[in-house]
N, C-alpha and C positions, 0 to 999 in steps of 0.2 A: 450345433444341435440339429436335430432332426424331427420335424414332426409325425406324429405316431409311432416314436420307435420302440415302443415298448409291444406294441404287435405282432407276432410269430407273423414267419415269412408268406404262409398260407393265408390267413388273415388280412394280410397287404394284397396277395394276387387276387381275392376273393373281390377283394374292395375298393380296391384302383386300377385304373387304366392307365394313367400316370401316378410312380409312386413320390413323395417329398422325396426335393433333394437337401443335402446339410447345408446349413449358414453359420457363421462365425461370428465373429465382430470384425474379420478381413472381409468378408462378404463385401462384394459391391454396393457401396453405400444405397442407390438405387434398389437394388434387390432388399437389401437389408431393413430399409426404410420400410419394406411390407411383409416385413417376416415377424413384427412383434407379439401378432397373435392377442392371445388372454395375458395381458401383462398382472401378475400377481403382488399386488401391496402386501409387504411384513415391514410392523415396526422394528428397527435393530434391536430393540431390546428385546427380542424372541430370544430366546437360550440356544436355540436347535435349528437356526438358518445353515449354519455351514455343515449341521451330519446331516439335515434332509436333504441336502445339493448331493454331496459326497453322496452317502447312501440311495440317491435316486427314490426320495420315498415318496414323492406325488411323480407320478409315472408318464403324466399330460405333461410336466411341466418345461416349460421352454424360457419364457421371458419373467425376471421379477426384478420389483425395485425394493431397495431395502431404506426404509422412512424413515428420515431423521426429523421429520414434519409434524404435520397436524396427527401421525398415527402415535408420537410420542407426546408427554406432557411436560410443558416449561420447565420442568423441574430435574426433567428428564434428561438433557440434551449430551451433557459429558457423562454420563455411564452410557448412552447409543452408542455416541463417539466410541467410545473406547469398546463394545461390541462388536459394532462393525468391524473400526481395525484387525479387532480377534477373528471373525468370523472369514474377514476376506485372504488374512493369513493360512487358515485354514484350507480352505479351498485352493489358493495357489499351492500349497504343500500336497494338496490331492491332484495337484494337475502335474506337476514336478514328479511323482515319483506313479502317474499311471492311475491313480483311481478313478481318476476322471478323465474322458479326451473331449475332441471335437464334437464328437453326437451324444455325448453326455454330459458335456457342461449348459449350464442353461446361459443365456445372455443377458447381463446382472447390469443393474443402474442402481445408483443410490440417487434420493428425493432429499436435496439438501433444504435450509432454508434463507442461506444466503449466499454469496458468490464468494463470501470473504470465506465461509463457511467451507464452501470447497475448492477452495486452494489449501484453507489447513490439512483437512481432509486426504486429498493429492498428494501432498509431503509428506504428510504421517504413514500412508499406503507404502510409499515406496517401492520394491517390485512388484504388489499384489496388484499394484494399478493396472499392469498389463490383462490383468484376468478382470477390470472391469469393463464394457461396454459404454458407458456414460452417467451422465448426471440429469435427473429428471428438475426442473425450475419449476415450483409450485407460484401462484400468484405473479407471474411472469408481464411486467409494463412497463410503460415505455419511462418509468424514473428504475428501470432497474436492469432494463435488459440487455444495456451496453457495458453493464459492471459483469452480468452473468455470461454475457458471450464472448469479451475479451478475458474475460477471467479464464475461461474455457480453452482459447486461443492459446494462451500462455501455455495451458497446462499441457495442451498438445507438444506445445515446441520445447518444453523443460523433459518430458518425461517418454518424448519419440515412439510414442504412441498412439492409434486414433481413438481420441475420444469424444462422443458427441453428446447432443443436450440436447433434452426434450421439453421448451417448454409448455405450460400449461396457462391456457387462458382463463382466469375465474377472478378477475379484482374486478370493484364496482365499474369502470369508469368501461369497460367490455360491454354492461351490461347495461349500463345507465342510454339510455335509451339517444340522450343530446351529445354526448361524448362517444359512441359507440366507434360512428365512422372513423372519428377524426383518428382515437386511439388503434383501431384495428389498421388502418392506412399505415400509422407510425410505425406501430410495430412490424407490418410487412417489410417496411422498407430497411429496417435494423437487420431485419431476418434476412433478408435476400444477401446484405453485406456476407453476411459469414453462412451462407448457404451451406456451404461445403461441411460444416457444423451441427446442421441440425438434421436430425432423423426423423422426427416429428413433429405435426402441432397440435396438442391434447385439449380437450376443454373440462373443466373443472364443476362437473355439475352439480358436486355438494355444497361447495361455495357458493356457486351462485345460487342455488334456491337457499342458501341460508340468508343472503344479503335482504330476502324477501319473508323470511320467515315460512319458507316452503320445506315442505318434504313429501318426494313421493313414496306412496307403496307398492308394496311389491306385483302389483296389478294395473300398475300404472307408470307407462314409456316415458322416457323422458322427452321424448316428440309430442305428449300433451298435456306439457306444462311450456303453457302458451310463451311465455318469458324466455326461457332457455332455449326453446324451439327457434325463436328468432333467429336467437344468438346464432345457434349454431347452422343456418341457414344462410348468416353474412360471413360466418367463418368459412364455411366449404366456399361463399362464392370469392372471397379475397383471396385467400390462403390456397385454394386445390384447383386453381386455374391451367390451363392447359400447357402452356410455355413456359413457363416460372412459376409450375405449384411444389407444394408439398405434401406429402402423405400427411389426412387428417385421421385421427383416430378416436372412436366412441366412448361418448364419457362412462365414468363409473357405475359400478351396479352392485348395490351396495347389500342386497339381501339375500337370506337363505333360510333354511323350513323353519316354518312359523305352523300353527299348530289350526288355522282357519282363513275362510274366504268371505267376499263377498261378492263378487264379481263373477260371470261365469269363464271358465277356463277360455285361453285365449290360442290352445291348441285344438284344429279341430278331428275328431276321429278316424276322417275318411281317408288321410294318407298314412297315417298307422296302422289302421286296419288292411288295406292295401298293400302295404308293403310285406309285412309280417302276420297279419291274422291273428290271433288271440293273443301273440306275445306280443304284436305292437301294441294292442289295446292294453296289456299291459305295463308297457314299457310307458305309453301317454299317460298313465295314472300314475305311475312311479316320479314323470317329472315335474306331473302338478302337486304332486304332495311335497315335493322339494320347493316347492316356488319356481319352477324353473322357465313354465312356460311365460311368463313374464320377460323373463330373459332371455328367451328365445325371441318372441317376438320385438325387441328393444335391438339387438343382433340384426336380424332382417332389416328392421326400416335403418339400421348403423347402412346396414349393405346399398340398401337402397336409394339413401342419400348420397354415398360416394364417400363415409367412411371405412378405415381398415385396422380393423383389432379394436380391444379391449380393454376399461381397466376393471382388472377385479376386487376382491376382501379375499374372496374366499377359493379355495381348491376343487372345491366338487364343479366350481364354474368352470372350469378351464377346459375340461373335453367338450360341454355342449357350444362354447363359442368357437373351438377351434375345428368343431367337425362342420361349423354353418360356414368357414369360409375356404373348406375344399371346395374346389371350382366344382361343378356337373360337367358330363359327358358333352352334353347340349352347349355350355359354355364355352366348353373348349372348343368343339370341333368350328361353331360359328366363327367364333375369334380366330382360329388358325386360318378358318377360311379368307377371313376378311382381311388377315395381315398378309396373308401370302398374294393376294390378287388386289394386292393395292399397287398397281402397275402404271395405271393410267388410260386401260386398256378398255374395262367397263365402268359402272358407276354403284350397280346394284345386281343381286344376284339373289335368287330362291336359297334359302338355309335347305341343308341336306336333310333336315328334318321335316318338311316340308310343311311348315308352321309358320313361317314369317318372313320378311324379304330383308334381307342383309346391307345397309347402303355403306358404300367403305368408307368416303370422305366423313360424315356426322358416328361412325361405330368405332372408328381407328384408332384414338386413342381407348376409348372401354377394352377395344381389341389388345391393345397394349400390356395395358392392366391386369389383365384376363392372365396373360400368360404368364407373366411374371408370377400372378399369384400362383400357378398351375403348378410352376418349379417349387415353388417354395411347400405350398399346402398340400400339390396335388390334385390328380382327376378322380372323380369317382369312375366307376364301370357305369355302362347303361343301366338304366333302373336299379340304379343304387343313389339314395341320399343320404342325407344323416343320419337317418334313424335306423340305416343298418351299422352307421359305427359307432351311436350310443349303443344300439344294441350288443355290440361287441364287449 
């Protein structure tokens, strides 16, 4: 898949310096690990997962997991089962005879709910497993995560192909304040085992504000709800360490237009107006009546803490989180700078933009990061940000 491929070619030159390159599920795991983007939740029991893949009818779309979880009802679980199977059939029959290739297939995980769960799953697939990417583990701890990642091991070595798992962090004992450390240590150390296995570590932030009887609105980040904020502040610091981390990715966002506010907008006018003049000030009205500036701003501070990607509900999400993590011009060229003259030779150097001072040792890895993300998402042009590719 390719991000922004649904953009004519003039639209790509207009809007990147660097354009996305394609990723696969052969992608290097490293690479791959930051290419998940706006990952799209559908429960299997949607009738119409495999003709939207097929037909390409959300045009953003890149990454989805298909729910055999809390998006289904207990009652639910063997008509999914037997969806999914349908569904993924499907889609390998569209990739078999050409309806779908490489920059048109999206990168598909199913969200099982047990390990035992997807090894039937696994079996019952048969060749369509090669067109899945992985297994997302909801409620992922340490009385369960050596059943989910050997289980996973297995299914790599039965069916000679890579498949990996994403688990999600969201059972009490993550969040329970006296259990926190000891559990998050635990399960670092499970994880590191089958390293080669995991593609990401997710946090579950429905779950946990339900363990408290929380929920936020749609005006309100999941960085101020002081609880989960923790959380996810020992998770980047365990889990996305320099030598031995992993790609963390931003918890869920779970809303879309609602029909009033109370809050005042959290987009503010002066780089819409800026950018585009009357149509930006248009386009900022446009994405606070969707709820979106919310999730915009929830994206940024993902960025800021040193998360990468999304989970979504909903489809209209998936361009504003995937255009917030096209690199900038500014991004690139400091990173490129800083990775190229990491010699040994200086120690700190003036940015060509002449706004701040570069130090390579303490930037190096960010620099790292940076580029990889570049490959995958892309550079914008100078003075171009996101809101010239929403406005696209």
């Amino acid at each position: 898949m390719r991000y922004f491929n649904d953009l004519a070619a003039i639209g790509l030159e207009d809007l990147f310096y660097r354009k996305p390159e394609t990723v696969t599920k052969h992608t290097d795991k490293q690479r791959l690990s930051y290419s998940l983007g706006a990952l799209l939740y559908m429960p299997a029991t949607r009738e119409d997962i495999a003709h939207l893949i097929i037909t390409n009818k959300f045009k953003e779309l890149v990454t989805v997991a298909i729910c055999l979880e809390d998006a289904i009802g207990d009652h639910e679980v063997e008509r999914a089962e037997n969806k999914l199977i349908t569904h993924m059939q499907q889609i390998s029959a569209a990739v078999q005879d050409g309806r779908l290739t490489e920059e048109t297939t999206p990168l598909i995980f199913v969200r099982v709910r047990s390990a035992q769960q997807m090894l039937d799953i696994g079996e019952r697939l048969g060749d369509s497993l090669k067109n899945l990417v992985g297994f997302v583990f909801p409620k992922f701890a340490s009385d369960n995560a050596e059943d989910y990642l050997s289980g996973l091991r297995q299914l790599n070595e039965q069916a000679k192909t890579v498949l990996y798992g994403m688990p999600i962090l969201e059972s009490p004992n993550v969040l329970y304040k006296e259990r926190r450390l000891a559990e998050l240590l635990s399960l670092k150390e499970i994880v590191d085992r089958y390293a080669d296995f995991i593609l990401n570590i997710r946090i579950g932030a429905t779950d946990l504000c339900g363990l408290y009887g929380l929920r936020r609105d749609s005006e309100t980040t999941v960085y101020e709800i002081s609880i989960v904020n923790e959380l996810i502040t020992d998770v980047v610091n365990i889990f996305a360490r320099q030598h031995d981390g992993f790609v963390v990715s931003g918890p869920v966002w779970e809303h879309f237009s609602s029909n009033g506010r109370i809050l005042k907008p959290q987009l503010r006018e002066t780089p819409f107006q800026e950018s585009s003049g009357s149509v930006g000030l248009l386009l900022r009205k446009e994405l606070i009546r969707k709820d979106f500036d919310g999730l915009i701003q929830e994206t940024l501070l993902d960025r800021a803490n040193g998360l990468v990607g999304k989970t979504i509900i909903h489809p209209s999400h998936l361009l504003p989180v995937q255009a917030l993590h096209v690199v900038t011009k500014e991004e690139y060229v400091d990173a490129l700078s800083i990775f190229q003259q990491a010699t040994g030779e200086k120690g700190v150097f003036k940015s060509e933009f002449m706004n701040k001072m570069n130090e390579i040792k303490p930037h190096l890895y960010w620099a790292q990061k940076v580029l990889i993300k570049s490959d995958i998402y892309g550079v914008y042009n100078e003075n171009i940000t996101f809101i010239d590719l929403l406005s696209e």
